[in-house]
N, C-alpha and C positions, 0 to 999 in steps of 0.2 A: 680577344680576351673579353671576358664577361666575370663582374664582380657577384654574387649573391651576400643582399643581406638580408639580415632578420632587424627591422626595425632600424636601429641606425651601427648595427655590430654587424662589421664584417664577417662571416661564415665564410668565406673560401674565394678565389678567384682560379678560372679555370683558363688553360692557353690551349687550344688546337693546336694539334700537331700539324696540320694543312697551312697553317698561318706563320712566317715567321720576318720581324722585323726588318727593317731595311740598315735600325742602326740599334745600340746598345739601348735597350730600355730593365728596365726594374717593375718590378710589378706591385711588388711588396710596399705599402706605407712604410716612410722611413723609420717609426714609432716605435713597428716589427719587431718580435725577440728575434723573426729568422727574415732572413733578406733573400728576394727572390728574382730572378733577371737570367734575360738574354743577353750575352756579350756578341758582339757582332766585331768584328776585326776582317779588313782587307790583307790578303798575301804579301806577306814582310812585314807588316806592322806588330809590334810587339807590347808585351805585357809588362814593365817593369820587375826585375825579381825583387822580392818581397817576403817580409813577415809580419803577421799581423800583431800586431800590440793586444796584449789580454788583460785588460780594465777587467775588475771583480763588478758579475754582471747577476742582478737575480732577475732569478725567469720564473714570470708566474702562471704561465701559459705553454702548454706543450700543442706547438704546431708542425706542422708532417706537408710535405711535398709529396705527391706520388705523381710517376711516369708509368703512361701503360704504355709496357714495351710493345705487345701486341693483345688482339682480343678483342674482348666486348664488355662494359658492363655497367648496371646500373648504381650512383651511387644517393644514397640520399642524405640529405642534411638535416638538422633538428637544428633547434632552437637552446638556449641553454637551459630552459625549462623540461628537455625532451620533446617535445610537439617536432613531428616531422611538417617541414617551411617549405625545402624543396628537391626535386629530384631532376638528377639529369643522365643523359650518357655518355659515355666515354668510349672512345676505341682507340685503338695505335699510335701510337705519338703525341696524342692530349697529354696533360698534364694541371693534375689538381691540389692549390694549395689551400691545405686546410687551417683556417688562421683559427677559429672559435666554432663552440656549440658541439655537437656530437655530429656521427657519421657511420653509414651501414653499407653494405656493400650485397651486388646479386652479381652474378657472373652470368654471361648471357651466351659466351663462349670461353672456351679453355682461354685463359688470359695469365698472363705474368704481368708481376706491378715491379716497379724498382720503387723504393720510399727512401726517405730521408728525415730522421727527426732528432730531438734533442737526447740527449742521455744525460749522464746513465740509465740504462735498464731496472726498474725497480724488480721487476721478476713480475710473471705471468697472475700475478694473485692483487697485485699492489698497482699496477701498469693501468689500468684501465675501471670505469664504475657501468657496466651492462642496463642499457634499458631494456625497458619491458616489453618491448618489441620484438618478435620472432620473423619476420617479414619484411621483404625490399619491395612492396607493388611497384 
């Protein structure tokens, strides 16, 4: 696991898919609007069933987990000023969560992402603020 920041703001934490715990870890600062972890459980042992209690919660940060199912590709970070801070790769079974700042993508090979983020869906117009950047080097 490897954290990227920009100054003292977390930008994202990335987990290889080659690497996986021996026990239950979390990845995520407890802080987090989204919470992020490994559960590790031995054969028989079980989960309690459950429902989660829904305390009225405002979220002033839209953060996004992605899984590369498989593939290749580069993603890079920015700062929340825009200024691209840092670039890394990913392949098959990484997984990167994007807590702050912006983020661009280059596909290095035909790649599928699985994501996860908060909603509702504002619609394609309201969803997202484009920087000026056309390029992933």
């Amino acid at each position: 696991m490897s954290k990227i920041y920009y100054r003292r703001l977390l930008l994202a934490i990335i987990i290889r898919g080659n690497k996986t715990p021996s026990k239950t870890t979390f990845y995520s600062p407890s802080t987090a609007p989204f919470q992020i972890g490994t559960i590790v459980k031995k054969s028989g042992e079980t989960i309690r069933p459950h429902m989660h209690n829904e305390p009225v919660k405002t979220v002033r940060a839209t953060q996004e987990v992605l899984v590369v199912e498989r593939g290749k590709l580069i993603v890079d970070l920015y700062a929340p000023n825009g200024k691209r801070v840092h670039k890394v790769t990913l392949s098959g079974g990484d997984k990167i969560f994007l807590a702050a700042g912006g983020h661009g993508f280059k596909m290095l090979e035909d790649t599928v992402i699985f994501e996860v983020k908060q909603g509702p869906y504002p619609g394609y117009e309201k969803a997202k603020r484009y920087l000026d950047h056309h390029d992933s080097r």
